[in-house]
C-alpha positions as CSV (number, residue, x, y, z in Angstrom):
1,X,-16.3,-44.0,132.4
2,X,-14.7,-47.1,131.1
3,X,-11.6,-45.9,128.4
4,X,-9.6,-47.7,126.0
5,X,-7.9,-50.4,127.7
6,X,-11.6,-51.4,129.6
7,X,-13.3,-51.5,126.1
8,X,-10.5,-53.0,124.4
9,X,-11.0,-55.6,127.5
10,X,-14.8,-55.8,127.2
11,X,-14.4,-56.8,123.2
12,X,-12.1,-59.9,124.0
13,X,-14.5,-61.0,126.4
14,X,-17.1,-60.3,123.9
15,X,-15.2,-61.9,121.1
16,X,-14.9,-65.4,123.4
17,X,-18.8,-65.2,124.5
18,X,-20.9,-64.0,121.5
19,X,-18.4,-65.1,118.2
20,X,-20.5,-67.6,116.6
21,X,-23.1,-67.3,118.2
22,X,-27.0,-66.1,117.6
23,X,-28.9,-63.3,118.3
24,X,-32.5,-64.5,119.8
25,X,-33.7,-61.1,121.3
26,X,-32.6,-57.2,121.2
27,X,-34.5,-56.0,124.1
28,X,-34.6,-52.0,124.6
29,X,-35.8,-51.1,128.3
30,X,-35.0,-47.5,128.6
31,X,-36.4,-45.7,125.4
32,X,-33.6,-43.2,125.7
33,X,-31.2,-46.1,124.8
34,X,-31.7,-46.4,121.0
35,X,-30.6,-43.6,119.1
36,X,-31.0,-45.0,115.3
37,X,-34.2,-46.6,113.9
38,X,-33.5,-47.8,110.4
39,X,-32.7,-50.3,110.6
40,X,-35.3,-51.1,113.8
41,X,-33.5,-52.8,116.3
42,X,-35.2,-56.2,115.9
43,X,-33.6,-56.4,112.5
44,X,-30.6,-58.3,114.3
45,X,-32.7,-60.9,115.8
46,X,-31.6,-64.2,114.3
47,X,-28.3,-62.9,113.1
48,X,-24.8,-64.6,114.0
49,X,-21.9,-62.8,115.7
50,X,-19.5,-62.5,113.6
51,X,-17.1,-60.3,115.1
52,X,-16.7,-57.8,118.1
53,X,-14.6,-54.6,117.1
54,X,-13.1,-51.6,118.9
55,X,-13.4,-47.6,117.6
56,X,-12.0,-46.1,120.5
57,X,-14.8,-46.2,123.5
58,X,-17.9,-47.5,120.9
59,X,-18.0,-51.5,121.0
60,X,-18.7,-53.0,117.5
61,X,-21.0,-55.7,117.1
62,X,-20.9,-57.7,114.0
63,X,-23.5,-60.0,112.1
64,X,-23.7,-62.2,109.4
65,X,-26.6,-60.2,108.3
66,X,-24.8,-57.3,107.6
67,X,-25.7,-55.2,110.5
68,X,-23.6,-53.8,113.4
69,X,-25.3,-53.3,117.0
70,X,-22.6,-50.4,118.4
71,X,-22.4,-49.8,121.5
72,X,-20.7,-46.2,123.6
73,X,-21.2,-46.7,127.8
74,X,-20.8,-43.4,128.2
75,X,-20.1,-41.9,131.9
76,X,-21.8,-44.0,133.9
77,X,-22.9,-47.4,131.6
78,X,-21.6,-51.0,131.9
79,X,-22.4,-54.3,130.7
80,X,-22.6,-57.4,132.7
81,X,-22.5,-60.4,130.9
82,X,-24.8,-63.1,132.4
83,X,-24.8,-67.2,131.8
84,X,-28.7,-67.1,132.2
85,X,-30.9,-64.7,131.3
86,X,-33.4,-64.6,133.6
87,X,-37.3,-65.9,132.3
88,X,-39.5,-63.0,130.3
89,X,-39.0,-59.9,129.3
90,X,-37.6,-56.9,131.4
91,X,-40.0,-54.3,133.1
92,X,-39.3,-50.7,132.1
93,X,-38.8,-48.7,135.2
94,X,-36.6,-46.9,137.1
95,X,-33.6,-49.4,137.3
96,X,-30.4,-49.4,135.6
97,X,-31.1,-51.8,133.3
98,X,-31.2,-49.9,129.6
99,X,-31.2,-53.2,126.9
100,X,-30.5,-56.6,127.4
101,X,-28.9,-58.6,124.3
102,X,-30.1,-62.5,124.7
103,X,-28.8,-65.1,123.3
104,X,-30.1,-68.4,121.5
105,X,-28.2,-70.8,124.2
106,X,-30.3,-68.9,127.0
107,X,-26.9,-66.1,128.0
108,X,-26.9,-62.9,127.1
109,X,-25.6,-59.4,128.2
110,X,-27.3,-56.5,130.0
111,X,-26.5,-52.6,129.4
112,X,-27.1,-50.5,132.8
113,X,-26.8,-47.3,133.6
114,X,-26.6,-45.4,136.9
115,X,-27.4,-42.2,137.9
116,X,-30.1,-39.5,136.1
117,X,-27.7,-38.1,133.2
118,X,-29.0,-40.9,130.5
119,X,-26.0,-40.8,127.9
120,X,-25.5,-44.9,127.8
121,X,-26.1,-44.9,123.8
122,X,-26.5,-47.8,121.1
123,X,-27.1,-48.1,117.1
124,X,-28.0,-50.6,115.0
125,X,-26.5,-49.3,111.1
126,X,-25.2,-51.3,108.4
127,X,-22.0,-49.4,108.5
128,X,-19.9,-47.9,111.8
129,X,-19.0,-45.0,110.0
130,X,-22.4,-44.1,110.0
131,X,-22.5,-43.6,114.0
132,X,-21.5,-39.8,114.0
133,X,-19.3,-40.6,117.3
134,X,-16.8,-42.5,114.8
135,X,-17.1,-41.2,112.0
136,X,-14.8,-37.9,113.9
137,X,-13.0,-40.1,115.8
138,X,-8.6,-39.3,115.7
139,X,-6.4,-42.4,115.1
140,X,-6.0,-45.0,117.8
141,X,-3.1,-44.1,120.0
142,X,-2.1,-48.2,120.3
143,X,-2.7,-49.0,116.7
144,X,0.8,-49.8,114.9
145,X,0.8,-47.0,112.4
146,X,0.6,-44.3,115.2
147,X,4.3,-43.4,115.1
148,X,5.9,-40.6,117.4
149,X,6.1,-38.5,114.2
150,X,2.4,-39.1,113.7
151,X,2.0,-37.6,117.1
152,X,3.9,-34.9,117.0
153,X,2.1,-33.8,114.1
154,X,-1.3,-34.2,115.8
155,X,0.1,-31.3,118.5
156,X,1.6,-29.1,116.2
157,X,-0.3,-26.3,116.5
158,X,-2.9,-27.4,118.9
159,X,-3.3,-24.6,120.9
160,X,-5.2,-26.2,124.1
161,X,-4.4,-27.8,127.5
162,X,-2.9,-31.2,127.5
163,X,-5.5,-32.1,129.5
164,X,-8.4,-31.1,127.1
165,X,-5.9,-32.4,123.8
166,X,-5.5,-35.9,125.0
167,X,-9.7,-36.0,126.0
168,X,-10.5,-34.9,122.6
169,X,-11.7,-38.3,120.6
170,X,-11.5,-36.0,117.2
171,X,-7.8,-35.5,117.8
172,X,-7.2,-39.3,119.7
173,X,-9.6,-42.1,120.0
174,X,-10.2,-44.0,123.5
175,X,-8.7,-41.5,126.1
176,X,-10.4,-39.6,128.5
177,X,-10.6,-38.4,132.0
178,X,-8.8,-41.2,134.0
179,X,-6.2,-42.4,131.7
180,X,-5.2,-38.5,130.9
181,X,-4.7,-38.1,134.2
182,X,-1.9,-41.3,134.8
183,X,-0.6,-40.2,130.9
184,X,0.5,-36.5,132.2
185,X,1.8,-38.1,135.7
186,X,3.9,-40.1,134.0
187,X,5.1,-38.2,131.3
188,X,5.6,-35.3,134.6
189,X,4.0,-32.7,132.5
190,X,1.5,-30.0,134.0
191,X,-2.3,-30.6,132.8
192,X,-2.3,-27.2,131.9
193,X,0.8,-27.1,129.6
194,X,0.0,-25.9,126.1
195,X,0.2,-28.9,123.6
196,X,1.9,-26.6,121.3
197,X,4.4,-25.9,123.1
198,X,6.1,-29.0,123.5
199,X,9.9,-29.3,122.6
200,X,10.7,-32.4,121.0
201,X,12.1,-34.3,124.0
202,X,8.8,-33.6,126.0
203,X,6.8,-34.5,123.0
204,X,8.7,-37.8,123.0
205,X,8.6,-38.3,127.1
206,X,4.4,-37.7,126.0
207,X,3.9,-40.4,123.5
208,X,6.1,-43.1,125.2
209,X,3.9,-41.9,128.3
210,X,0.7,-42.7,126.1
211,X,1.7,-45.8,124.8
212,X,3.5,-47.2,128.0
213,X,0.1,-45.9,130.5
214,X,-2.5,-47.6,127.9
215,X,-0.2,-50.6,126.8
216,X,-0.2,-51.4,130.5
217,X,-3.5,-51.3,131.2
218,X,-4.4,-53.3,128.3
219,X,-2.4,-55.8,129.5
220,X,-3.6,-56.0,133.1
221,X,-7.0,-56.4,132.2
222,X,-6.7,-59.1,129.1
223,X,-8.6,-61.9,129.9
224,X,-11.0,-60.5,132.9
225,X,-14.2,-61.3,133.0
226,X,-16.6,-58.2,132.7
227,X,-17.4,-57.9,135.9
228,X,-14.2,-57.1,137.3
229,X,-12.8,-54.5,134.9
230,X,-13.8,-51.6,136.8
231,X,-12.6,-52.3,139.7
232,X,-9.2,-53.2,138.1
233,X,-9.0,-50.0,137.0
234,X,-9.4,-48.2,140.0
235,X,-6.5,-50.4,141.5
236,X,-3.8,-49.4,139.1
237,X,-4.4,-45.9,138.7
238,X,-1.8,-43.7,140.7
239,X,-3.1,-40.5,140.7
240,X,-6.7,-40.4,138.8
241,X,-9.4,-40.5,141.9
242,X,-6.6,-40.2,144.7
243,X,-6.7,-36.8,146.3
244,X,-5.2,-36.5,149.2
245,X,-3.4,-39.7,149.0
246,X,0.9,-39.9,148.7
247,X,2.3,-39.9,144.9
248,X,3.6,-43.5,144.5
249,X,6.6,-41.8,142.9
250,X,8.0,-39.4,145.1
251,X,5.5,-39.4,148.1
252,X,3.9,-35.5,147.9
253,X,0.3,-35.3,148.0
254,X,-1.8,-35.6,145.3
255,X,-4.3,-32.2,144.5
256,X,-7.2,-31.8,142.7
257,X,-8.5,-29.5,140.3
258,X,-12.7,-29.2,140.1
259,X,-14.7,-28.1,137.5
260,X,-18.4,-28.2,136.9
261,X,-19.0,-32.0,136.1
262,X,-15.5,-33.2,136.7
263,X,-12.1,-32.9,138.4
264,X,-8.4,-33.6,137.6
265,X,-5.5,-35.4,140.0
266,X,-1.9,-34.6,139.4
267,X,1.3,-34.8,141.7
268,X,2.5,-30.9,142.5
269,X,6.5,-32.3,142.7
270,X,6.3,-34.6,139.7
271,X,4.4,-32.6,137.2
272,X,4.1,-29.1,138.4
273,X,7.7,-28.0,139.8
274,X,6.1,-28.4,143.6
275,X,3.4,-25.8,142.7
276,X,-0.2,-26.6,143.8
277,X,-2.5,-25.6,141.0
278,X,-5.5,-22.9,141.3
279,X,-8.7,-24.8,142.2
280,X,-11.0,-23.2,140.0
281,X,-14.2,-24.1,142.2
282,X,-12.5,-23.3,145.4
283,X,-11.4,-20.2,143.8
284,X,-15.2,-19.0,143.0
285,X,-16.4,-19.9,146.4
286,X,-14.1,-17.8,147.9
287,X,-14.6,-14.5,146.0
């Protein structure tokens, strides 16, 4: 699922290709792509790009017409920019391909999806806040006014996991499985750990773990082309996706944890005082 840092990578690239530029053709392929109506989506056909924002995973597309074309990839979506479209429309059918954006100069940008879970989501409204996705979301965890005292307000009485605090985009905006993951390694705190229960030193080690883990990634992925943010993502992460594999930091092996529709990585030495972690899954099967 791209996170923070890939969107906030995705709307540079977006701001350099489509700023200034017209809309000729919104073209929806998979019908469970749209989710508003009203405005219809050809209503920002003709318009100019004025601007391409962030809200924490939803891409903002701005027109001169006064519309915004938002865009949330979900799980499984991604958008590959192309400097020719190619000739006609797109077929519906079973492909990846969910909308394709095209251009006046002939360029343009699909929307695919893999996989059968269709969650890949877009909106045409006149205002963001009127995408129900950001109008909940929790400040954004890079943004300048989202101080350590800020923070440590946020947890104070937040009763949950870490791991299920920093996912939540009510509570912060643009983090989810991946980048959680590398925040608690680096910050050597258990996934588990009660948010509440933070003393002030962890609480600090946590938000300069936040900032430092997205801040970096941010930075590694500036100026990419589309195309090449995932796997840039998967090459810096040091613990997300790498069970099995040594901790870059202090060599142990890294576990897993399972659940129904996803898992978590974390070192055992560096976050968990050397103790492996119940594997809920494995746990079940072996009852």
């Amino acid at each position: 699922m791209p996170e923070l840092p890939e969107v906030e990578a995705l709307r540079d690239f977006l701001t350099e290709h489509l700023a200034g530029r017209r809309v000729a053709r919104l073209l929806p392929v998979a019908v469970s792509v749209l989710k508003t109506y009203d405005p219809p989506p050809g209503a920002v056909e003709g318009a100019g790009v004025t601007a391409v924002r962030r809200h924490g995973k939803f891409l903002d597309i701005e027109t001169d017409g006064g519309l915004h074309l938002v865009v949330h990839l979900a799980r499984a979506g991604w958008l590959q920019w192309r400097d020719r479209l190619p000739d006609g429309p797109p077929r519906p059918g079973k492909g990846p391909l969910a909308l394709r954006v095209a251009l006046e100069t002939g360029e343009g940008f699909d929307l695919t999806e893999a996989g059968t879970q269709k969650r890949l989501a877009v909106y045409v409204v006149r205002d963001p806040a009127e995408v129900p996705g950001i109008a909940r979301l929790g400040p954004d965890p890079l943004a300048g006014d989202f101080t350590e005292d800020r923070f440590a307000a946020l947890l104070r009485g937040e009763r949950r996991q870490l791991k299920g605090a920093l996912r939540d985009q009510s509570l912060i905006a643009g983090v989810g499985n991946a980048y959680s993951d590398e925040i608690l390694h680096a910050a050597r705190m258990s996934p588990f750990k009660r948010a509440a229960s933070l003393t002030s030193e962890e609480t600090h080690r946590l938000y300069a773990a936040l900032r430092g883990t997205l801040g970096e990634a941010v930075e590694r992925a500036r100026g990419m082309a589309a195309g090449r943010l995932k796997a840039e993502k998967k090459g810096g992460l040091r613990v997300h996706g790498r069970t099995g594999e040594p901790c870059p930091v202090c060599g142990d092996t890294i576990r897993e944890v399972s659940f129904s529709d996803s898992s978590l990585q974390y070192c055992p030495t560096c976050q968990t005082g050397g103790k492996p972690l119940a594997d809920r899954r494995l746990s079940r099967l072996l009852k």
